[in-house]
C-alpha positions as a Markdown table, in Angstrom:
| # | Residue | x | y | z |
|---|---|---|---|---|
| 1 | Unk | -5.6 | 77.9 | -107.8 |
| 2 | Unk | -2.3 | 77.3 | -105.9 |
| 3 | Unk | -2.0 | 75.9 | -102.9 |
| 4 | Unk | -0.5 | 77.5 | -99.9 |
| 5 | Unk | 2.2 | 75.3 | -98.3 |
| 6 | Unk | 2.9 | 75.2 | -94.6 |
| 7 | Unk | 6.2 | 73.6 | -93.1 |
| 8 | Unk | 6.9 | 69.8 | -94.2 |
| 9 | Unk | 5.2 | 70.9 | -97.5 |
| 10 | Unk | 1.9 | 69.5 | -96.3 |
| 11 | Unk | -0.8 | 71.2 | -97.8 |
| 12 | Unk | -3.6 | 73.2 | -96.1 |
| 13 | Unk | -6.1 | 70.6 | -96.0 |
| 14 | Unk | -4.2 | 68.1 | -94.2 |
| 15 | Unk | -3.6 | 70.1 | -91.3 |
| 16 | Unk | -7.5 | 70.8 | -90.6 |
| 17 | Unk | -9.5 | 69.3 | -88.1 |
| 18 | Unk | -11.8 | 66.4 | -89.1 |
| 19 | Unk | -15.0 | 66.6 | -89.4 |
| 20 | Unk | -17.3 | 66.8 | -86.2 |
| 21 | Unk | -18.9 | 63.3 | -87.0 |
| 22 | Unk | -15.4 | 61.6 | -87.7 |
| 23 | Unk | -14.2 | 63.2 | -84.5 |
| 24 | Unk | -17.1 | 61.9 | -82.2 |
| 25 | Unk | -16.4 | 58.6 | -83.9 |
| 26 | Unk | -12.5 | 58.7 | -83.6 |
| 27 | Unk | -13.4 | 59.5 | -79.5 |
| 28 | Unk | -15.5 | 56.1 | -79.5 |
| 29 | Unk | -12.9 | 54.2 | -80.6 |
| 30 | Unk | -10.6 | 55.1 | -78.4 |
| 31 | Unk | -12.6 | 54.7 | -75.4 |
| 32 | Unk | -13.6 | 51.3 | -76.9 |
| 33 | Unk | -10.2 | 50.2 | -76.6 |
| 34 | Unk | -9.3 | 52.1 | -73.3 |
| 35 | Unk | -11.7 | 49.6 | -72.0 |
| 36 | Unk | -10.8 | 46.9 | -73.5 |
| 37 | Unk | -7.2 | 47.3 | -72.1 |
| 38 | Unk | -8.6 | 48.2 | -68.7 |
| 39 | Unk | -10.8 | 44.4 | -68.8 |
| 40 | Unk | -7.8 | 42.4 | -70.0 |
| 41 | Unk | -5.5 | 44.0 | -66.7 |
| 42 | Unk | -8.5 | 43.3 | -64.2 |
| 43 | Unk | -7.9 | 39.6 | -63.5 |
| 44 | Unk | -4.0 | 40.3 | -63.2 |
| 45 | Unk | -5.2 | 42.9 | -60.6 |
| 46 | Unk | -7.7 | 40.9 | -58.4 |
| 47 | Unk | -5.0 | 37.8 | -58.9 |
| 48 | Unk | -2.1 | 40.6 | -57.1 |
| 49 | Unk | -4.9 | 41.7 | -54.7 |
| 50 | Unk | -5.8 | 37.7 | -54.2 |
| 51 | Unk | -2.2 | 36.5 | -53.3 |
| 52 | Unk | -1.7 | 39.8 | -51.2 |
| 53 | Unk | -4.2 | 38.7 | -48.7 |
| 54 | Unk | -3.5 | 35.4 | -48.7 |
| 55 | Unk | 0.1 | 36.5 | -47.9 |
| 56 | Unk | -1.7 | 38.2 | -44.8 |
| 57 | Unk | -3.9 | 35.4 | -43.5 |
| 58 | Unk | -1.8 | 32.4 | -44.8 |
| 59 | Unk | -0.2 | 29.8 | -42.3 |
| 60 | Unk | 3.7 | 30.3 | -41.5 |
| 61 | Unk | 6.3 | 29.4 | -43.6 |
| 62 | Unk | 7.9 | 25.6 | -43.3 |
| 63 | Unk | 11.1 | 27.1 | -41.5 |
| 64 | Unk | 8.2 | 28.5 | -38.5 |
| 65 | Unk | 6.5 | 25.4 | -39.1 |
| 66 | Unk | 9.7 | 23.5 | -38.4 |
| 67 | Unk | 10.6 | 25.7 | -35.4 |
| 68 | Unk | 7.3 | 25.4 | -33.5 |
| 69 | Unk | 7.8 | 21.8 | -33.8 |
| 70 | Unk | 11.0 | 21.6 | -32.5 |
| 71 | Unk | 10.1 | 23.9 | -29.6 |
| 72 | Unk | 6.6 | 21.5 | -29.0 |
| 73 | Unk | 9.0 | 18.6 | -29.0 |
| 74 | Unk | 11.4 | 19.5 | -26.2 |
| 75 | Unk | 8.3 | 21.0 | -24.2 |
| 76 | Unk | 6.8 | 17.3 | -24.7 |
| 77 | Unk | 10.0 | 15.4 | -23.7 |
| 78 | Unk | 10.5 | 17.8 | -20.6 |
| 79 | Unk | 6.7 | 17.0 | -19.9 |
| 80 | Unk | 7.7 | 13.3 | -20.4 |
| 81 | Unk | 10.5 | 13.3 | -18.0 |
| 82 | Unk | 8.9 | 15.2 | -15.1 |
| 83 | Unk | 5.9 | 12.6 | -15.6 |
| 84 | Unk | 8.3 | 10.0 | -15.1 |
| 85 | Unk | 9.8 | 11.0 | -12.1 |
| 86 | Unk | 6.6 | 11.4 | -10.5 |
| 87 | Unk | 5.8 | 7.7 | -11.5 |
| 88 | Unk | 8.9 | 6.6 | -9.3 |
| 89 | Unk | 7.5 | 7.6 | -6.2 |
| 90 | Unk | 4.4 | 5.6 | -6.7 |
| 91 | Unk | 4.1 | 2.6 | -4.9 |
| 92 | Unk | 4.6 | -0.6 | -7.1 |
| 93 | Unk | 3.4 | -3.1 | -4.2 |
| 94 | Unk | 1.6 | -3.7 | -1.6 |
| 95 | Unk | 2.5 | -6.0 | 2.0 |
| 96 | Unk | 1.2 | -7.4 | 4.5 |
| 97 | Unk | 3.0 | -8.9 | 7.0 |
| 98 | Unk | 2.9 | -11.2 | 10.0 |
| 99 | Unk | 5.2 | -10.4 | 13.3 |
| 100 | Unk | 8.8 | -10.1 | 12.8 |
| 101 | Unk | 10.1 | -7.9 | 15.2 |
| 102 | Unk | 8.1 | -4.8 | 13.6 |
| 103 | Unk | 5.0 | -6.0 | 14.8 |
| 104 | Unk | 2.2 | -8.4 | 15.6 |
| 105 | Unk | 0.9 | -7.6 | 11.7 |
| 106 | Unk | 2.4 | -4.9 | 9.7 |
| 107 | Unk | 0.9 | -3.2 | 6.2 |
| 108 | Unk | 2.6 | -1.0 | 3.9 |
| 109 | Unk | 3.8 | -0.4 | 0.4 |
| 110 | Unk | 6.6 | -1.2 | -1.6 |
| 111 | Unk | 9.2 | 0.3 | -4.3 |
| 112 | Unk | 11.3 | -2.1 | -6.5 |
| 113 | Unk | 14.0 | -1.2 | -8.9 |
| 114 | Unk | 17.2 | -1.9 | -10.7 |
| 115 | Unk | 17.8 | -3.7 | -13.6 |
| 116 | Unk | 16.5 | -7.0 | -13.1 |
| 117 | Unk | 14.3 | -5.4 | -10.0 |
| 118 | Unk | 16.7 | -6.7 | -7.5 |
| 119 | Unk | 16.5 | -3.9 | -5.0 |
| 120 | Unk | 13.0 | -3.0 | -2.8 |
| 121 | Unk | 12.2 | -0.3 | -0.5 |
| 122 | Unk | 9.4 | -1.0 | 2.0 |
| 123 | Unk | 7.7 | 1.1 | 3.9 |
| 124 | Unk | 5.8 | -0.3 | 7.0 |
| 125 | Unk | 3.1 | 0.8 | 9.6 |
| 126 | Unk | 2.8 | -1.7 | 12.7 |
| 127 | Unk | 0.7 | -3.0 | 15.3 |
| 128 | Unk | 2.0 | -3.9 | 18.5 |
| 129 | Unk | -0.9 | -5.3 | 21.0 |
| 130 | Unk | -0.9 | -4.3 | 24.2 |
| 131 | Unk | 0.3 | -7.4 | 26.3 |
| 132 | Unk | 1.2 | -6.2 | 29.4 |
| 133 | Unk | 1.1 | -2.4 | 28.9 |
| 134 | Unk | -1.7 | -0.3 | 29.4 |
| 135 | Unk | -2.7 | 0.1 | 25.3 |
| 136 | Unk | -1.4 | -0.9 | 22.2 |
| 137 | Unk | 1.1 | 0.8 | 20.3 |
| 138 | Unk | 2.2 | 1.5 | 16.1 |
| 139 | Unk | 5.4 | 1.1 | 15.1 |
| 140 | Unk | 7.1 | 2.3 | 12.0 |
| 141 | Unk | 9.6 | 0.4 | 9.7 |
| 142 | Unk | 11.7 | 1.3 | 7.0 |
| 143 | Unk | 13.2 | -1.7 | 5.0 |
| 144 | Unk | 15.6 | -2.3 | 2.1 |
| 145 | Unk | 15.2 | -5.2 | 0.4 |
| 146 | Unk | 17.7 | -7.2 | -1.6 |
| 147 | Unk | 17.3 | -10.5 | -4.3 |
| 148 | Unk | 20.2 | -11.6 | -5.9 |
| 149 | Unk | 18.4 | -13.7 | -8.0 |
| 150 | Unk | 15.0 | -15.3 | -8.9 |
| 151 | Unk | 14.7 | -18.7 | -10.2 |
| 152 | Unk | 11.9 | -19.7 | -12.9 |
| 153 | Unk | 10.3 | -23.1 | -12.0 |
| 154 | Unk | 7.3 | -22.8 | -14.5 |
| 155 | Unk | 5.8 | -20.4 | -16.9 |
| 156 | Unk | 4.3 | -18.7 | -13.9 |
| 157 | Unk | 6.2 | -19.6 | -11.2 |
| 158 | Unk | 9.6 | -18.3 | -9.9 |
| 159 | Unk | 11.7 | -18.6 | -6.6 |
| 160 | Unk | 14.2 | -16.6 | -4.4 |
| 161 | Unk | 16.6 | -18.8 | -3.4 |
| 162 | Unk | 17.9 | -16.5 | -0.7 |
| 163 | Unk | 16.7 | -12.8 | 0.3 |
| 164 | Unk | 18.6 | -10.0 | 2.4 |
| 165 | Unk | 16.9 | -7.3 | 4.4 |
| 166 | Unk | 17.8 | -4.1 | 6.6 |
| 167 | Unk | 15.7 | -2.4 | 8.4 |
| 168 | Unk | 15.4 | 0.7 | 10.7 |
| 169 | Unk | 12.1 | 0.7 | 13.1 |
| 170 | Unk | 10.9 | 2.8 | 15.8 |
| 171 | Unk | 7.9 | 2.7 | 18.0 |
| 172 | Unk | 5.4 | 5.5 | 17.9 |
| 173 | Unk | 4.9 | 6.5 | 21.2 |
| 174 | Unk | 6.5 | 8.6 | 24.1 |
| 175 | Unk | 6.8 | 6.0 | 26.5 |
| 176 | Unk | 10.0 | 5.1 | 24.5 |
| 177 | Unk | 13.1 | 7.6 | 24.0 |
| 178 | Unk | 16.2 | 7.6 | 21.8 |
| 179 | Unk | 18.3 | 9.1 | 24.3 |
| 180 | Unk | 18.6 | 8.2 | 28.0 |
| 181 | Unk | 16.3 | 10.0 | 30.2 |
| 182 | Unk | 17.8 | 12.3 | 32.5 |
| 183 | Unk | 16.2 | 10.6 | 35.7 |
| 184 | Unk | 19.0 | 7.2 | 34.9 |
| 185 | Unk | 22.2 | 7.6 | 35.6 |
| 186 | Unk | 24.7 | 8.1 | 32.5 |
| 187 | Unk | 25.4 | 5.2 | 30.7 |
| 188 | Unk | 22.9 | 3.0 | 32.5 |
| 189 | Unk | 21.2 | 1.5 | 29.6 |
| 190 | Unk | 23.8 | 2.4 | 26.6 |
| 191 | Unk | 20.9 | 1.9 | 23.9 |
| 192 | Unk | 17.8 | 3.6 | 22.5 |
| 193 | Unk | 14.4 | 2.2 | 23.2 |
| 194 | Unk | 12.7 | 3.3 | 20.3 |
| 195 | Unk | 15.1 | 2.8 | 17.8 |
| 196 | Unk | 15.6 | -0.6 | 16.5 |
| 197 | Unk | 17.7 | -1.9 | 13.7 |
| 198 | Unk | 17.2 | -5.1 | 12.1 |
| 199 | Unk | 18.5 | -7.8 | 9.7 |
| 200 | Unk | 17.4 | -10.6 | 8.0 |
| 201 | Unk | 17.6 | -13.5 | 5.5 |
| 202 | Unk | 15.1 | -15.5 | 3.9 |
| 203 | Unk | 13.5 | -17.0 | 0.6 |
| 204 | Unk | 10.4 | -15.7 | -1.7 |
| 205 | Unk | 7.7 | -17.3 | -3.9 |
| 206 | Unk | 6.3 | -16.0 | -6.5 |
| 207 | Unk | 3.3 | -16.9 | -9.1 |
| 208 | Unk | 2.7 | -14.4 | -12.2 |
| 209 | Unk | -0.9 | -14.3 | -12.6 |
| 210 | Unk | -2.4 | -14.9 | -16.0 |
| 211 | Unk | -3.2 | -11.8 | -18.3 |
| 212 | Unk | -6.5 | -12.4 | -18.8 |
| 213 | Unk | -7.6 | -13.0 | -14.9 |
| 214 | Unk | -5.4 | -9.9 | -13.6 |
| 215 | Unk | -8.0 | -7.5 | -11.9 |
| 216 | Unk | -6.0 | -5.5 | -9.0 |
| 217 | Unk | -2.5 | -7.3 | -9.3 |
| 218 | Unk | 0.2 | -8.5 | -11.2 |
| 219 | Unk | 2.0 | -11.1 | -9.3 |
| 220 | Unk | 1.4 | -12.5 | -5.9 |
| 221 | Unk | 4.4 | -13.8 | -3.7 |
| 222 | Unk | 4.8 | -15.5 | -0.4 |
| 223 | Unk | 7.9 | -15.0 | 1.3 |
| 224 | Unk | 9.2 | -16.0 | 5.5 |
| 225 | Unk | 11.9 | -14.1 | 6.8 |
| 226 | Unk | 14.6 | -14.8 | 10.3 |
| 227 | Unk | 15.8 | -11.9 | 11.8 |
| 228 | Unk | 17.2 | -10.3 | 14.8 |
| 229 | Unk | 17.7 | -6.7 | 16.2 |
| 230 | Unk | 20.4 | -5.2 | 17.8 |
| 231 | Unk | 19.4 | -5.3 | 20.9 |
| 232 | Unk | 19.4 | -9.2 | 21.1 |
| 233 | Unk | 22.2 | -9.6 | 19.5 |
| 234 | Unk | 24.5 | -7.3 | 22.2 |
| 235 | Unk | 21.9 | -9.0 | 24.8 |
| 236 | Unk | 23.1 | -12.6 | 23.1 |
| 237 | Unk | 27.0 | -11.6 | 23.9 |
| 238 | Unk | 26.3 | -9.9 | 27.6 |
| 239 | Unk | 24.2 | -12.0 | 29.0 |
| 240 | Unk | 24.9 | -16.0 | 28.9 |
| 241 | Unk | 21.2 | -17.2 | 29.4 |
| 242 | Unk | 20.3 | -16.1 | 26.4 |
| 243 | Unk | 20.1 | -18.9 | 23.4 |
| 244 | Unk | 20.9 | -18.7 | 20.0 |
| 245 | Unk | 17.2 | -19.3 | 19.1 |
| 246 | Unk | 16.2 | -16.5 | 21.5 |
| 247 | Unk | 17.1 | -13.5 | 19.3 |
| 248 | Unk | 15.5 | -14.5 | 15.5 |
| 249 | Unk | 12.2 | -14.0 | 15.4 |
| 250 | Unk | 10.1 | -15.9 | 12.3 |
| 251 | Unk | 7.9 | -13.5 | 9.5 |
| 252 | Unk | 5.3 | -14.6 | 7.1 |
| 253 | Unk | 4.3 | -12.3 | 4.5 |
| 254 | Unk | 2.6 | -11.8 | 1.0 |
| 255 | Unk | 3.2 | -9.4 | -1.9 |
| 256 | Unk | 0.6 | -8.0 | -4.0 |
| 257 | Unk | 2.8 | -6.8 | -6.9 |
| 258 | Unk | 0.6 | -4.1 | -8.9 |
| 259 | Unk | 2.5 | -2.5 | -11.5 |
């Protein structure tokens, strides 16, 4: 029996289709290995998946990193300087203060700055009794403050040789004027009596108190002051009666340094 050929000179047999069992069995193979290949490119899948949503919900990149810092950084040291111009205007000291032409006793506060704290801006509210008027009176003083230099005498101790003051003060009430009242003539007074300006010269003592005992200050210091107005000095040239001694008046004070 001959054998009919068919293109590629396979023969007849070749070209059938398996049997129905080898087929089922070729069909479980395959899907056997289809599977297989599918659970080998599962972890490579969930690991994309993984790093895609870390990508969504994972913190910003050094360079934003960097950037926020930066920006935190000049919001802090704008912060910083605002802060420290507000801590200029807080009082540094306290005074008290017996008369000296501002006042039987004066209280107020006190600035000090510079390099070596030379320079210090007081700021004074007065009592003036009433004497011969009908009530007493406040009076207002504004005072600059210079010390050249302080002098250490002990560990805690430290002197002012000399001290230089000007000062502006005016009396708060309306039984005083800055300008002549119209009811005197023009020019009969030539001054302001509420507006007094002063200067002085005098020494200061001061003890730094010990670390451990500070509770409301730092330093305490003592200082006495001579000065005049100028209305006793023009009243010292005009009018001949009038002694040397007449137009300095004598201050005692105390500084209660707190920061």
């Amino acid at each position: 029996m001959r054998w009919k050929k068919y293109p590629f000179n396979q023969p007849m047999w070749r070209t059938r289709f398996l049997p129905k069992s080898t087929s089922r069995l070729a069909l479980l193979l395959t899907l056997c290995f289809a599977q297989h290949a599918m659970a080998q490119d599962i972890p490579a899948m969930l690991q994309l998946s993984t790093n895609s949503s870390c990508d969504i919900f994972s913190p910003p990149s050094s360079a934003e990193t960097m950037s926020d810092k930066l920006t935190n950084q000049s919001y802090e040291q704008r912060i910083e300087r605002i802060r420290q111009r507000w801590a200029k205007v807080i009082p540094k000291a306290q005074k008290i203060q017996f008369a000296g032409g501002i006042g039987l006793v004066s209280a107020g506060v006190s600035w000090d700055y510079g390099k070596s704290k030379q320079w210090e801006t007081d700021l004074m509210l007065g009592y003036i009794p009433k004497y011969e008027t009908h009530n007493g009176k406040f009076s207002l003083t504004l005072r600059q403050n210079y010390i050249p230099w302080q002098i250490a005498c002990s560990m805690r101790n430290e002197i002012a040789p000399v001290t230089f003051s000007f000062a502006v003060n005016t009396v708060l009430s309306d039984e005083f004027w800055v300008s002549e009242p119209q009811r005197y003539p023009k020019g009969y007074y030539g001054f302001s009596s509420k507006i007094r300006f002063h200067l002085g010269v005098g020494q200061r003592f001061t003890h730094h108190i010990n670390y451990n005992k500070r509770r409301l200050t730092r330093d305490v210091s003592f200082f006495y002051e001579l000065s005049t107005c100028d209305l006793y000095v023009v009243s010292y040239f005009t009018n001949k009666s009038i002694k040397i001694n007449d137009i300095f008046s004598l201050s005692l004070g105390l500084k209660l340094q707190i920061f």
